[in-house]
N, CA, C and O atoms as a Maestro MAE file, in Angstrom:
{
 s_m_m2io_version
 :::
 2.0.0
}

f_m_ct {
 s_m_title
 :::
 protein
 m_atom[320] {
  # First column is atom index #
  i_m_mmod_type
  r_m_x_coord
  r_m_y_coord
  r_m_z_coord
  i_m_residue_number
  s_m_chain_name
  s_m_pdb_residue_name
  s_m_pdb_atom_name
  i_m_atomic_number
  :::
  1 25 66.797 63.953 12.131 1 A "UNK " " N  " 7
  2 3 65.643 63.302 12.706 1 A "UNK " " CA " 6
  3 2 64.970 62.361 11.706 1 A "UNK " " C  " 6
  4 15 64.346 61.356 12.046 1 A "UNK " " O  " 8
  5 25 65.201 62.895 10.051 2 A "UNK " " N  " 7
  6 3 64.523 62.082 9.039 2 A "UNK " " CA " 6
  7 2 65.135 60.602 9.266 2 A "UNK " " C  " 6
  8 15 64.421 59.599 9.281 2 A "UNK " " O  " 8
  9 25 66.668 60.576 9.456 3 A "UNK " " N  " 7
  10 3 67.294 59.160 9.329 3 A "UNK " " CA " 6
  11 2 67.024 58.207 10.633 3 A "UNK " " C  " 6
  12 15 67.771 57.230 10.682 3 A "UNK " " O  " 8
  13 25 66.162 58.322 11.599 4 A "UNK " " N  " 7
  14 3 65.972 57.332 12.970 4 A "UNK " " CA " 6
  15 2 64.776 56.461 11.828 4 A "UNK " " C  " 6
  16 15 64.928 55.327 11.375 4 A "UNK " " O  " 8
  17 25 63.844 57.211 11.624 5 A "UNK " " N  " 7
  18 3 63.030 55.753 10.654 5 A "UNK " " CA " 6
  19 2 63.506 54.905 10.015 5 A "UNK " " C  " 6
  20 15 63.525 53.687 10.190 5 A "UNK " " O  " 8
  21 25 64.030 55.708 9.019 6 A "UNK " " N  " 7
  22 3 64.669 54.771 7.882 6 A "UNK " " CA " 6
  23 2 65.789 53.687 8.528 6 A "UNK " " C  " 6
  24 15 65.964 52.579 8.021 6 A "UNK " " O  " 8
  25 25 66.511 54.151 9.698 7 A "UNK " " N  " 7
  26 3 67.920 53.291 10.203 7 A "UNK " " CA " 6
  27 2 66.579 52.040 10.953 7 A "UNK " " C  " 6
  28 15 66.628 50.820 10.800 7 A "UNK " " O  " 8
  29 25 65.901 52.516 11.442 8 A "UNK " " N  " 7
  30 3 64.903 51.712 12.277 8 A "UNK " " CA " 6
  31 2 64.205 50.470 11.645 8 A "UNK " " C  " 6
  32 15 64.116 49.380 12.211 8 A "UNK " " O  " 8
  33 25 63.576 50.851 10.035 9 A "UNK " " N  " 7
  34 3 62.937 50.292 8.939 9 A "UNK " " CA " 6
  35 2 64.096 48.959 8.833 9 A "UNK " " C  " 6
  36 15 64.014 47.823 9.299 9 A "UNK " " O  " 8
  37 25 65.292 49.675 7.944 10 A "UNK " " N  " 7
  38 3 66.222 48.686 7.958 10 A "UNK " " CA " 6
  39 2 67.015 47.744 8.814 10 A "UNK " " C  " 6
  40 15 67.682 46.795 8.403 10 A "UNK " " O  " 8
  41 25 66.801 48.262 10.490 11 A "UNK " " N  " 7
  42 3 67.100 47.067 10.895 11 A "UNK " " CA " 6
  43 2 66.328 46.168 11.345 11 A "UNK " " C  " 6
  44 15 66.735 45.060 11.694 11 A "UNK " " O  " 8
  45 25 64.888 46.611 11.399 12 A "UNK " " N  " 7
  46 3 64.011 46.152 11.343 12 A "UNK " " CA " 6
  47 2 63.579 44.595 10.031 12 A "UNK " " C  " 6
  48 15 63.170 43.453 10.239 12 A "UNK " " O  " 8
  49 25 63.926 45.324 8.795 13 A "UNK " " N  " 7
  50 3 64.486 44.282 7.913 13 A "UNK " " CA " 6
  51 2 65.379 43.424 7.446 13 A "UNK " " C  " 6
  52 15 65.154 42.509 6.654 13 A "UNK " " O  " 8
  53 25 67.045 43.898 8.242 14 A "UNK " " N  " 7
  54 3 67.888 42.790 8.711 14 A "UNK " " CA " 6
  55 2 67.429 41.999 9.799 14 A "UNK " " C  " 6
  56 15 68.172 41.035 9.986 14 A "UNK " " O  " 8
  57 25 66.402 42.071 10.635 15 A "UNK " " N  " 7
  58 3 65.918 41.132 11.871 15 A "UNK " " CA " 6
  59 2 65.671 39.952 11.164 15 A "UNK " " C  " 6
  60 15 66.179 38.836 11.056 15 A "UNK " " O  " 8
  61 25 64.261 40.876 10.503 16 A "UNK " " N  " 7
  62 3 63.258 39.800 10.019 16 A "UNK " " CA " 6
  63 2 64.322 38.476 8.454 16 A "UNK " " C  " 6
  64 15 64.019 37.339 8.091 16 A "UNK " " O  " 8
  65 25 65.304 39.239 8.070 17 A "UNK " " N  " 7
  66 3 66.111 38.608 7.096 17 A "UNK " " CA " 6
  67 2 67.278 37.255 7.858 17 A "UNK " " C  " 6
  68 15 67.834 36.272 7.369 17 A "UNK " " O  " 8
  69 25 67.251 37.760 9.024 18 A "UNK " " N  " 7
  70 3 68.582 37.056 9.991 18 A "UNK " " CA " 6
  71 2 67.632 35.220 10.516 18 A "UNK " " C  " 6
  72 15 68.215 34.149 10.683 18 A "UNK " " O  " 8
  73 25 66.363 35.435 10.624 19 A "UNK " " N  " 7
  74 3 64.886 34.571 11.162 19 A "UNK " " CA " 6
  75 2 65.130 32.971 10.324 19 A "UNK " " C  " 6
  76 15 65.529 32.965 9.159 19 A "UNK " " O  " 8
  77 25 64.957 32.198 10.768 20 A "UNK " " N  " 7
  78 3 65.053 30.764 10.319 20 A "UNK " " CA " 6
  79 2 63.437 30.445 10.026 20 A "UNK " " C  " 6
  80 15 62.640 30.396 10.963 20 A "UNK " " O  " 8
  81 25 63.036 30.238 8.669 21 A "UNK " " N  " 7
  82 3 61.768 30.095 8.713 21 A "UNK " " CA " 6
  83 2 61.422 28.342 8.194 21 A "UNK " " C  " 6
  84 15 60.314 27.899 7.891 21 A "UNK " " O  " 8
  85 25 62.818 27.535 8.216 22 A "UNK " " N  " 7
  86 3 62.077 26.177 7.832 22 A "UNK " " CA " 6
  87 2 61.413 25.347 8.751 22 A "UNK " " C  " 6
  88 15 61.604 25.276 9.965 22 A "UNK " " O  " 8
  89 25 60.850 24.912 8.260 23 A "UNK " " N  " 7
  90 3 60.218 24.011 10.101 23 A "UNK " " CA " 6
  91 2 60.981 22.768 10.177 23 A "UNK " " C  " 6
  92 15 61.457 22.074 9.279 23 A "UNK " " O  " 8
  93 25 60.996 22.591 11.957 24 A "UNK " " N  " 7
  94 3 61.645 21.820 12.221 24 A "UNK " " CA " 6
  95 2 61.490 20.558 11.634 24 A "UNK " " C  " 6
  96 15 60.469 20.156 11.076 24 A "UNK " " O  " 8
  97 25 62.993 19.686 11.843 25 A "UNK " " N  " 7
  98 3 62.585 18.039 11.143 25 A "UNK " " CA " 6
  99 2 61.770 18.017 10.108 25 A "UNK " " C  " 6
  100 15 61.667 18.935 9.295 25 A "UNK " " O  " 8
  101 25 61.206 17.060 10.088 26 A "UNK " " N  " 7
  102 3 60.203 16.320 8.905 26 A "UNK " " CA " 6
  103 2 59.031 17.492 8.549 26 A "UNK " " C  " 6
  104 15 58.321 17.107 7.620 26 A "UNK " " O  " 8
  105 25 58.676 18.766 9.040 27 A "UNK " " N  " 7
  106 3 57.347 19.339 8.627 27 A "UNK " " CA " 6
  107 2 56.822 19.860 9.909 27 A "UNK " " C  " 6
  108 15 57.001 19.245 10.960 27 A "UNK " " O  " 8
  109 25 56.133 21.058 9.843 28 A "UNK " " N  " 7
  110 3 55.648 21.913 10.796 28 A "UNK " " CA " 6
  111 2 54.523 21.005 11.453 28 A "UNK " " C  " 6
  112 15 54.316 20.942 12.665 28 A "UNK " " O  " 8
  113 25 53.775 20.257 10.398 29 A "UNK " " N  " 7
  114 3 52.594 19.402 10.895 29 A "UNK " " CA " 6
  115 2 52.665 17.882 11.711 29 A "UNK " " C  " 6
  116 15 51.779 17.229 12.263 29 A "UNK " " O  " 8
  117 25 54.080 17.640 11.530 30 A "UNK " " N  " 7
  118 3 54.096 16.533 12.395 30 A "UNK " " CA " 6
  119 2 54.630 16.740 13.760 30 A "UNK " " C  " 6
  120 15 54.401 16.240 14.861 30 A "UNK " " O  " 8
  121 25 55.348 17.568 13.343 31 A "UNK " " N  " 7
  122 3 55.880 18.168 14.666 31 A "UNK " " CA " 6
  123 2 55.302 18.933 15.923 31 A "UNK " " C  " 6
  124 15 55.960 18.919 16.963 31 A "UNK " " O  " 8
  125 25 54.747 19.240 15.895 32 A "UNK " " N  " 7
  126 3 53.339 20.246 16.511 32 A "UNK " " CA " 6
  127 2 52.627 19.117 17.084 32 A "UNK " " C  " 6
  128 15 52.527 18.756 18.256 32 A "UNK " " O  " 8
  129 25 52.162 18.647 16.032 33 A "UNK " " N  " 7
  130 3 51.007 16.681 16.743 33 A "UNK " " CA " 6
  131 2 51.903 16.002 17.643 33 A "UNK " " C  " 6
  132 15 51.506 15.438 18.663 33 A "UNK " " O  " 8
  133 25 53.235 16.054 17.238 34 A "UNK " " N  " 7
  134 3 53.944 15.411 18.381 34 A "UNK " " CA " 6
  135 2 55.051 15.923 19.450 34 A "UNK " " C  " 6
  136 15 56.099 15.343 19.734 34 A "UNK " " O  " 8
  137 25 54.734 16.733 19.796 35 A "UNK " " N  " 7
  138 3 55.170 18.059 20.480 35 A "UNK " " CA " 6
  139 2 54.567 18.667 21.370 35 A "UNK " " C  " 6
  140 15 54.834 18.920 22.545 35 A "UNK " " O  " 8
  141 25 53.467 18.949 20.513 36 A "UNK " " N  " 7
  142 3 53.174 20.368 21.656 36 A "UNK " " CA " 6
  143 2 52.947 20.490 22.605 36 A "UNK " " C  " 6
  144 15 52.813 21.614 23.090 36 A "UNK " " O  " 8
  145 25 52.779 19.199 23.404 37 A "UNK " " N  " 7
  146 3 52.639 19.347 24.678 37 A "UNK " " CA " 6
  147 2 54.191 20.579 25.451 37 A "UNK " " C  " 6
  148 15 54.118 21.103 26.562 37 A "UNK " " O  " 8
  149 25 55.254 20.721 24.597 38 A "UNK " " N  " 7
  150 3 56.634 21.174 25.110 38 A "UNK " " CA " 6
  151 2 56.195 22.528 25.334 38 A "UNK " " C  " 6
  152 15 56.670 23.223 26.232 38 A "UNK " " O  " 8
  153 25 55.388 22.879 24.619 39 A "UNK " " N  " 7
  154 3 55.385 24.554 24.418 39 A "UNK " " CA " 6
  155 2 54.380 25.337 25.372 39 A "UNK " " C  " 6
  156 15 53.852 26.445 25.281 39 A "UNK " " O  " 8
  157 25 54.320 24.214 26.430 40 A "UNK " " N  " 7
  158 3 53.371 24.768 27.533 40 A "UNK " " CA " 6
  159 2 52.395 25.354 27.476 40 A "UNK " " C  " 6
  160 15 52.203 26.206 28.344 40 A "UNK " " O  " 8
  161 25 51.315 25.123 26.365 41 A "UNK " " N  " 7
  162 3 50.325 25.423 26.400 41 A "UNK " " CA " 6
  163 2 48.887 24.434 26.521 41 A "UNK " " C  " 6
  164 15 49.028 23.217 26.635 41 A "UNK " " O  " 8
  165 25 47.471 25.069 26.488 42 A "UNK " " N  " 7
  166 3 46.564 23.845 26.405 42 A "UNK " " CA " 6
  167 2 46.316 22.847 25.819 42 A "UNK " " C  " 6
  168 15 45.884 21.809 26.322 42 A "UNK " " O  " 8
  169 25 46.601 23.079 24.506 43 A "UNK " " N  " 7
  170 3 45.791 22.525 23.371 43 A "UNK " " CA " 6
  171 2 46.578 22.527 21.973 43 A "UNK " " C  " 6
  172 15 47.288 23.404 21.483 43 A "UNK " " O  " 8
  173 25 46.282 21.475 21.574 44 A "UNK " " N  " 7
  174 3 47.074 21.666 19.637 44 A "UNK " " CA " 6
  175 2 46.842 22.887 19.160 44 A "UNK " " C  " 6
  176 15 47.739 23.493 18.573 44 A "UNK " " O  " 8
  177 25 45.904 23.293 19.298 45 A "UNK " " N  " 7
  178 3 45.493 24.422 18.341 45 A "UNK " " CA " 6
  179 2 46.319 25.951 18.678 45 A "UNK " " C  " 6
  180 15 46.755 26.786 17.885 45 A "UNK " " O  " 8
  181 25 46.331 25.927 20.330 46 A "UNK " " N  " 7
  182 3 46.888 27.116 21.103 46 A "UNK " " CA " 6
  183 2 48.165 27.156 20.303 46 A "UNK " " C  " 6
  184 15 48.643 28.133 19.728 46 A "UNK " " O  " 8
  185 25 48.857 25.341 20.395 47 A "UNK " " N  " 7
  186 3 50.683 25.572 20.163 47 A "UNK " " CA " 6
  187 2 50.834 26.148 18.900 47 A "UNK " " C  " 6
  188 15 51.759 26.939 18.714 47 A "UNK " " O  " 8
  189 25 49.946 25.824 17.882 48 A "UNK " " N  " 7
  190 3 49.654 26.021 16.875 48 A "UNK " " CA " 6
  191 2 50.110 27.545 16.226 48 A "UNK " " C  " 6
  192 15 50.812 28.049 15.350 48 A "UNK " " O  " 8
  193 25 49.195 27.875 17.302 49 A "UNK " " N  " 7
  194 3 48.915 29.708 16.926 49 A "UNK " " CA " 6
  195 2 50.236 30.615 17.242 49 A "UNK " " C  " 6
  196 15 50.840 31.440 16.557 49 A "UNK " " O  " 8
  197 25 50.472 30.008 18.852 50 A "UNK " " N  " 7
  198 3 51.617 30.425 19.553 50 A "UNK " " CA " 6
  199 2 52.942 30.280 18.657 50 A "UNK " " C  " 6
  200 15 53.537 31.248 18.183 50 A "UNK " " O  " 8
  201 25 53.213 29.327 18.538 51 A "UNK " " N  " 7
  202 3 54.351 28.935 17.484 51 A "UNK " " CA " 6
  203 2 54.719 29.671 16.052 51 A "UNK " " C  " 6
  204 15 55.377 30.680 15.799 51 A "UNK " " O  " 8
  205 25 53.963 28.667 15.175 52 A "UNK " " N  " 7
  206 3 54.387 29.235 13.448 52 A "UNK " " CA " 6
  207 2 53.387 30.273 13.214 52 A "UNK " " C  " 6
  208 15 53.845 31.361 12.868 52 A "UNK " " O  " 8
  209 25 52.060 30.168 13.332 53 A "UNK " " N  " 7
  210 3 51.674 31.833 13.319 53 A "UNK " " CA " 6
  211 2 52.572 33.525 14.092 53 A "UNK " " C  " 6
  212 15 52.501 34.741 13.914 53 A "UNK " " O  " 8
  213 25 53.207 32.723 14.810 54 A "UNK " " N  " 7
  214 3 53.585 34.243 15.171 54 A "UNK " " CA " 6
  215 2 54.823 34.869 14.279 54 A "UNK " " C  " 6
  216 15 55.282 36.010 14.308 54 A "UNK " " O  " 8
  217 25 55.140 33.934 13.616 55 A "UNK " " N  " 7
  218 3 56.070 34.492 12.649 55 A "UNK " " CA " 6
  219 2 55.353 35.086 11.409 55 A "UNK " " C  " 6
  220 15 55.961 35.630 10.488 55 A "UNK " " O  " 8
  221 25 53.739 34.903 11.478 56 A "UNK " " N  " 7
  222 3 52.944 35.315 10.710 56 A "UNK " " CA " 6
  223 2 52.912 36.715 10.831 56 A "UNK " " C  " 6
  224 15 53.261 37.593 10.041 56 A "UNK " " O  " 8
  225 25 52.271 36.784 12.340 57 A "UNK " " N  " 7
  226 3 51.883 38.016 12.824 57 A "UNK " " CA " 6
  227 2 53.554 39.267 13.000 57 A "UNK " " C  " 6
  228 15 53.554 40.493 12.898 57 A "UNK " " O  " 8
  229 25 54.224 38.748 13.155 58 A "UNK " " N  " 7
  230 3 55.428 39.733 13.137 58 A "UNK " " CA " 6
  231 2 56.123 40.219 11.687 58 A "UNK " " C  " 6
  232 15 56.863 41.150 11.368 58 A "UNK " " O  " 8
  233 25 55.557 39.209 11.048 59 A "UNK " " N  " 7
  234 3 55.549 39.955 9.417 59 A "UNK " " CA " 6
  235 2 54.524 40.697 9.559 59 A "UNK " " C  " 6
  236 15 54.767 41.900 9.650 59 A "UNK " " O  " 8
  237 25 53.078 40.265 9.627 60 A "UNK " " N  " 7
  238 3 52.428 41.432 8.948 60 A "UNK " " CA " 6
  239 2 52.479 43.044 10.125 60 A "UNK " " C  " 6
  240 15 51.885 44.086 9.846 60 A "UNK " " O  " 8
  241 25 53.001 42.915 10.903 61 A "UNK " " N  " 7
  242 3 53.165 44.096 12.079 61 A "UNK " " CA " 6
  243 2 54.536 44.843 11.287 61 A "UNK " " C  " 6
  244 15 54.544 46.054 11.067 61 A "UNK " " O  " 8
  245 25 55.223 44.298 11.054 62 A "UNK " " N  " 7
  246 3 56.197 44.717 10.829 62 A "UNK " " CA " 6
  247 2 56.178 45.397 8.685 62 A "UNK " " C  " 6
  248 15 57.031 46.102 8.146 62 A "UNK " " O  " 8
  249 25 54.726 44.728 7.962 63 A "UNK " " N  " 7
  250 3 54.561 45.365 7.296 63 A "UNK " " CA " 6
  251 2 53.479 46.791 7.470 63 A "UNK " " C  " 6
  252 15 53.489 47.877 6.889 63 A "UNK " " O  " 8
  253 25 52.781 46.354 8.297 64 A "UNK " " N  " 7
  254 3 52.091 47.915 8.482 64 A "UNK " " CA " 6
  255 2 53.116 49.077 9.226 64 A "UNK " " C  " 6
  256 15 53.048 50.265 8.911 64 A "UNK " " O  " 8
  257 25 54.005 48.597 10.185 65 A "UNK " " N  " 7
  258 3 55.019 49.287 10.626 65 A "UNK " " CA " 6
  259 2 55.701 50.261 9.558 65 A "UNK " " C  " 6
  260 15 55.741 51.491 9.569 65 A "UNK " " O  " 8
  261 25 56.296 49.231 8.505 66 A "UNK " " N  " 7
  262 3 56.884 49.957 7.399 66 A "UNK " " CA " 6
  263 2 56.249 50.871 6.466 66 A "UNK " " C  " 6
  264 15 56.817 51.824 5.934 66 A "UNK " " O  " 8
  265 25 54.717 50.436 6.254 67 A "UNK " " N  " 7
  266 3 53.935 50.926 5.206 67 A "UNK " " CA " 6
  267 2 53.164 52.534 6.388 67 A "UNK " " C  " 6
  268 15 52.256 53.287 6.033 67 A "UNK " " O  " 8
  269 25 53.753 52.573 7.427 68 A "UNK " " N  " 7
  270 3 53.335 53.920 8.316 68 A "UNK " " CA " 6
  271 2 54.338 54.905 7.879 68 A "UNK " " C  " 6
  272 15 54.079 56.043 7.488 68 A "UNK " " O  " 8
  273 25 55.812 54.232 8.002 69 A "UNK " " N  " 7
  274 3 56.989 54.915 8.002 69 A "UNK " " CA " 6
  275 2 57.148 55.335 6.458 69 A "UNK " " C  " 6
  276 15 57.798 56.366 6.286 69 A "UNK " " O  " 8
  277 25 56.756 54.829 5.549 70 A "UNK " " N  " 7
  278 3 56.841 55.192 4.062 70 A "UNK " " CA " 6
  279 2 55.936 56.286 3.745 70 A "UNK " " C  " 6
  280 15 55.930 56.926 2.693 70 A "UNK " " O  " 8
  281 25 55.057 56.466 4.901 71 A "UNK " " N  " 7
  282 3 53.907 57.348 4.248 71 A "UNK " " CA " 6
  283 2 54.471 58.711 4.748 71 A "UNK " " C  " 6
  284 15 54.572 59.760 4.111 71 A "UNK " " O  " 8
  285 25 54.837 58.433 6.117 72 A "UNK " " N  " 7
  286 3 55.204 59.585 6.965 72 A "UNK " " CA " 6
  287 2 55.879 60.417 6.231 72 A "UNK " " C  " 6
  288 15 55.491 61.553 5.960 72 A "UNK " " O  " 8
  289 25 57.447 59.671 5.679 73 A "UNK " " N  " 7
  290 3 58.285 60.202 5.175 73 A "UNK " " CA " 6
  291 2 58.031 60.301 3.733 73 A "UNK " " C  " 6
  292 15 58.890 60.875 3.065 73 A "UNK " " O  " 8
  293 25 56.900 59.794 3.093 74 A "UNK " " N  " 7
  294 3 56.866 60.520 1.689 74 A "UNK " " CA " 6
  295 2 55.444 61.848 2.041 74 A "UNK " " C  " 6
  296 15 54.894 62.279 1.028 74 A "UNK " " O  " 8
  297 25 55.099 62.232 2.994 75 A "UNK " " N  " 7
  298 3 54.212 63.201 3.011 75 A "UNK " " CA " 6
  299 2 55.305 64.578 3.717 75 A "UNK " " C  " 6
  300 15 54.945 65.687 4.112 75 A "UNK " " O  " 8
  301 25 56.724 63.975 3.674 76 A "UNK " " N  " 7
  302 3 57.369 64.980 4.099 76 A "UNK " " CA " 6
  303 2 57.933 65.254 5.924 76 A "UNK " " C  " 6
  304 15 58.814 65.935 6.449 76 A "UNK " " O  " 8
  305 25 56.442 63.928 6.624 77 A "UNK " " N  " 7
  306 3 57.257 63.840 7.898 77 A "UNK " " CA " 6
  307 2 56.823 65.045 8.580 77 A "UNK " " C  " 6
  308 15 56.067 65.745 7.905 77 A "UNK " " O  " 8
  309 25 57.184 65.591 10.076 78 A "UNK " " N  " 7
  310 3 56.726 66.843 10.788 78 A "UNK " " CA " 6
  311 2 57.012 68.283 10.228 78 A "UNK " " C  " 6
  312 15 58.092 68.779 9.909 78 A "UNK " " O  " 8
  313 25 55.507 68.919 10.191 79 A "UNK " " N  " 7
  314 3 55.391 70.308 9.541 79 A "UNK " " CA " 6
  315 2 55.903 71.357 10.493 79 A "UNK " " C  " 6
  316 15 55.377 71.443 11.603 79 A "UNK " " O  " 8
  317 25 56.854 72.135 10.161 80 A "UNK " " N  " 7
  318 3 57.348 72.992 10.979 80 A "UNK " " CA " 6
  319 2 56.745 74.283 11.163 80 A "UNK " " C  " 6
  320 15 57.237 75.088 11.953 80 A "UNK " " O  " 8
  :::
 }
 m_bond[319] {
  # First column is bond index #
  i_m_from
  i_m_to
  i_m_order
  :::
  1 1 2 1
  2 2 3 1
  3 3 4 2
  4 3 5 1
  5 5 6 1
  6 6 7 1
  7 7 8 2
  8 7 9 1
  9 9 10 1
  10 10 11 1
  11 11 12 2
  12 11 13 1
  13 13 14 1
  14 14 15 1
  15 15 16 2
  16 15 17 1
  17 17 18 1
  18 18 19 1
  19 19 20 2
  20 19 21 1
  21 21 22 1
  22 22 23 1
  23 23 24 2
  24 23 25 1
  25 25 26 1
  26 26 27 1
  27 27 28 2
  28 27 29 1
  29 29 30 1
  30 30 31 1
  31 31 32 2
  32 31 33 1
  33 33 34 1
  34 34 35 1
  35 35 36 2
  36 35 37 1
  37 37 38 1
  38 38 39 1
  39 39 40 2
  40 39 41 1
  41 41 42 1
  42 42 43 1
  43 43 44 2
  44 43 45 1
  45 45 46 1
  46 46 47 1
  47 47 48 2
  48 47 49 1
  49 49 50 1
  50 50 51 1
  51 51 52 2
  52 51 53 1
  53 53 54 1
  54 54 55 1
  55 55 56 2
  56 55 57 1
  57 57 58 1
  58 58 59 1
  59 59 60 2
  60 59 61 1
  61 61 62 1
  62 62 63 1
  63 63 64 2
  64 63 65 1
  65 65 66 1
  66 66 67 1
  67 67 68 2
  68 67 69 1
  69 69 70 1
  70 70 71 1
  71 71 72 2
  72 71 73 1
  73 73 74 1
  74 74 75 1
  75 75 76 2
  76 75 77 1
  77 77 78 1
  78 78 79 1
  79 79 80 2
  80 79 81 1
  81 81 82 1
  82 82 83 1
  83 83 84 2
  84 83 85 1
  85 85 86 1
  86 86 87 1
  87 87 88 2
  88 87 89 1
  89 89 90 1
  90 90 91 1
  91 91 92 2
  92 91 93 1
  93 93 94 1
  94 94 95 1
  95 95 96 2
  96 95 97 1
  97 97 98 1
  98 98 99 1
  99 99 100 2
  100 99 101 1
  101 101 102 1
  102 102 103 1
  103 103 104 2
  104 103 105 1
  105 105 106 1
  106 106 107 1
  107 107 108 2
  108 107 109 1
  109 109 110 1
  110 110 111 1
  111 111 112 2
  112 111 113 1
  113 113 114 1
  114 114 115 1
  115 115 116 2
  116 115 117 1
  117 117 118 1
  118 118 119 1
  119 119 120 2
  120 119 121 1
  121 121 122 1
  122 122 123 1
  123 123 124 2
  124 123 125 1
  125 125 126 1
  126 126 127 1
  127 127 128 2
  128 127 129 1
  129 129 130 1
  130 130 131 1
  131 131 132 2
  132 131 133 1
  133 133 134 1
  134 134 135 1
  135 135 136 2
  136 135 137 1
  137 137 138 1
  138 138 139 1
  139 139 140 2
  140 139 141 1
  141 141 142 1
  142 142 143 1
  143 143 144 2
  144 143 145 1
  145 145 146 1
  146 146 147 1
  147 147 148 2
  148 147 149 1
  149 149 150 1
  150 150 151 1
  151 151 152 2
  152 151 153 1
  153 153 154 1
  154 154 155 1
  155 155 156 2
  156 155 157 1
  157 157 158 1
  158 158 159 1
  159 159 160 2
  160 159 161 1
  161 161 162 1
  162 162 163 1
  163 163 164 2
  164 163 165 1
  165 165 166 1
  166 166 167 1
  167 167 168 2
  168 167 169 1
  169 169 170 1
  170 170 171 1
  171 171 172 2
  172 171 173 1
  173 173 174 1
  174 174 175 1
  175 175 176 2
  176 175 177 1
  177 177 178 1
  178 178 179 1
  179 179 180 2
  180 179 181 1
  181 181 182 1
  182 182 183 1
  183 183 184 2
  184 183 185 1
  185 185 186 1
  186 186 187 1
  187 187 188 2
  188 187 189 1
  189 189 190 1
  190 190 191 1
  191 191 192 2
  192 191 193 1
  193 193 194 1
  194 194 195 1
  195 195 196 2
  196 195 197 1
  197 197 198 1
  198 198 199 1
  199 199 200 2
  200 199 201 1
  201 201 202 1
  202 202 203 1
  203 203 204 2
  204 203 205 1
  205 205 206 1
  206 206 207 1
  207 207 208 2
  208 207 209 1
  209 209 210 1
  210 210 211 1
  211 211 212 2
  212 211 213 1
  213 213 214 1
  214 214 215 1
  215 215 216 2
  216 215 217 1
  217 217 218 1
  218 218 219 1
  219 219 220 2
  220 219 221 1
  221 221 222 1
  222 222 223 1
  223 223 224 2
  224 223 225 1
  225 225 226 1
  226 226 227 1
  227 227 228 2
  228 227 229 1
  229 229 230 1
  230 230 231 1
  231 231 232 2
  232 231 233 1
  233 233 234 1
  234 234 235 1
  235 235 236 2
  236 235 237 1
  237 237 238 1
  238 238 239 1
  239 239 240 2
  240 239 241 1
  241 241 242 1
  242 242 243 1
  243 243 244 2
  244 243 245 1
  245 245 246 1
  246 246 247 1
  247 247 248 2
  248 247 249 1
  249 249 250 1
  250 250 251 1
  251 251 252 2
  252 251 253 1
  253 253 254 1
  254 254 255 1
  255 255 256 2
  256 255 257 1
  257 257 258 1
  258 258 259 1
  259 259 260 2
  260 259 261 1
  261 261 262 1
  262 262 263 1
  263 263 264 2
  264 263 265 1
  265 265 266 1
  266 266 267 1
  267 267 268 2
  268 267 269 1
  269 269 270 1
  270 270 271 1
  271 271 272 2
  272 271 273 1
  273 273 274 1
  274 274 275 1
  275 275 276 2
  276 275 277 1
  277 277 278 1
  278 278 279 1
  279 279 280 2
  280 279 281 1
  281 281 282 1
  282 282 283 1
  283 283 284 2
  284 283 285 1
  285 285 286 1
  286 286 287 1
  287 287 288 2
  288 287 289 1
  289 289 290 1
  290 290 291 1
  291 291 292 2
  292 291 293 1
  293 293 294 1
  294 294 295 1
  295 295 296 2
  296 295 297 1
  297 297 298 1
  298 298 299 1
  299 299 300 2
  300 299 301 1
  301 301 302 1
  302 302 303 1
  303 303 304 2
  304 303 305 1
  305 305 306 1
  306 306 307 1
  307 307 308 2
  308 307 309 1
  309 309 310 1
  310 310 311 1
  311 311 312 2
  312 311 313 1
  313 313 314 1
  314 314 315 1
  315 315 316 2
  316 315 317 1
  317 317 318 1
  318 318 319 1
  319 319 320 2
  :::
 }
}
Protein backbone atom coordinates (compact mmCIF):
# COMPACT_ATOMS: atom_id res chain seq x y z
CA UNK A 1 0.00 0.00 0.00
CA UNK A 2 3.25 2.19 0.89
CA UNK A 3 4.30 1.95 -3.00
CA UNK A 4 0.74 3.56 -4.76
CA UNK A 5 2.20 7.14 -3.50
CA UNK A 6 5.46 6.97 -4.31
CA UNK A 7 4.54 5.13 -8.04
CA UNK A 8 1.87 8.09 -8.13
CA UNK A 9 4.57 10.99 -7.00
CA UNK A 10 6.78 9.72 -9.81
CA UNK A 11 4.55 9.65 -12.46
CA UNK A 12 3.28 12.48 -11.49
CA UNK A 13 6.91 13.86 -12.09
CA UNK A 14 7.47 12.15 -15.44
CA UNK A 15 4.13 14.21 -16.54
CA UNK A 16 5.21 17.34 -15.41
CA UNK A 17 9.03 16.43 -17.03
CA UNK A 18 7.34 15.13 -20.55
CA UNK A 19 5.43 19.31 -20.64
CA UNK A 20 6.83 21.77 -23.33
CA UNK A 21 7.38 24.91 -21.41
CA UNK A 22 8.88 27.34 -24.26
CA UNK A 23 6.48 29.78 -25.52
CA UNK A 24 5.28 29.79 -28.66
CA UNK A 25 7.14 31.69 -31.71
CA UNK A 26 8.73 34.93 -30.91
CA UNK A 27 7.63 35.17 -26.89
CA UNK A 28 4.68 34.45 -24.66
CA UNK A 29 3.98 38.34 -24.81
CA UNK A 30 3.48 38.83 -28.31
CA UNK A 31 1.68 36.09 -28.83
CA UNK A 32 -1.16 36.37 -26.38
CA UNK A 33 -1.60 40.37 -27.78
CA UNK A 34 -2.01 38.74 -30.95
CA UNK A 35 -3.97 35.79 -30.34
CA UNK A 36 -6.05 35.61 -27.82
CA UNK A 37 -8.90 36.21 -29.23
CA UNK A 38 -8.29 31.97 -30.32
CA UNK A 39 -8.54 30.83 -26.83
CA UNK A 40 -12.13 31.72 -26.49
CA UNK A 41 -12.14 33.76 -23.87
CA UNK A 42 -13.12 37.59 -22.88
CA UNK A 43 -10.33 39.49 -22.46
CA UNK A 44 -6.30 39.66 -22.67
CA UNK A 45 -6.00 39.27 -19.27
CA UNK A 46 -8.53 36.06 -18.93
CA UNK A 47 -6.21 34.36 -22.00
CA UNK A 48 -3.53 35.35 -20.02
CA UNK A 49 -4.36 33.52 -16.84
CA UNK A 50 -6.06 30.63 -18.70
CA UNK A 51 -3.03 29.86 -20.75
CA UNK A 52 0.72 30.26 -19.27
CA UNK A 53 -0.41 30.64 -15.71
CA UNK A 54 -1.89 27.37 -15.59
CA UNK A 55 1.23 25.74 -16.05
CA UNK A 56 1.92 27.85 -13.01
CA UNK A 57 -0.79 26.58 -11.03
CA UNK A 58 -0.20 22.77 -11.90
CA UNK A 59 3.28 23.11 -10.63
CA UNK A 60 2.51 24.57 -7.56
CA UNK A 61 -0.58 21.82 -6.98
CA UNK A 62 1.47 19.34 -7.88
CA UNK A 63 4.16 20.69 -5.32
CA UNK A 64 1.88 20.72 -2.35
CA UNK A 65 0.61 17.31 -3.70
CA UNK A 66 4.13 15.98 -3.26
CA UNK A 67 5.10 17.90 -0.12
CA UNK A 68 1.55 15.94 1.49
CA UNK A 69 2.87 12.61 0.21
CA UNK A 70 6.47 13.15 1.75
CA UNK A 71 5.04 13.93 5.02
CA UNK A 72 2.58 11.10 5.08
CA UNK A 73 5.15 8.67 4.32
CA UNK A 74 7.92 10.07 6.49
CA UNK A 75 5.43 10.13 9.62
CA UNK A 76 5.16 6.45 8.78
CA UNK A 77 1.74 6.68 6.79
CA UNK A 78 -1.58 4.69 8.44
CA UNK A 79 -1.35 3.66 12.21
CA UNK A 80 -2.46 0.24 12.63
Amino acid sequence: MRKAPLLLTVALGLLLLSLTYSPPYCGSYSYYVSNWKEMNVPNLVSAILAGWRAYDSLGEASLLFTAVIGFYILLGGKKK
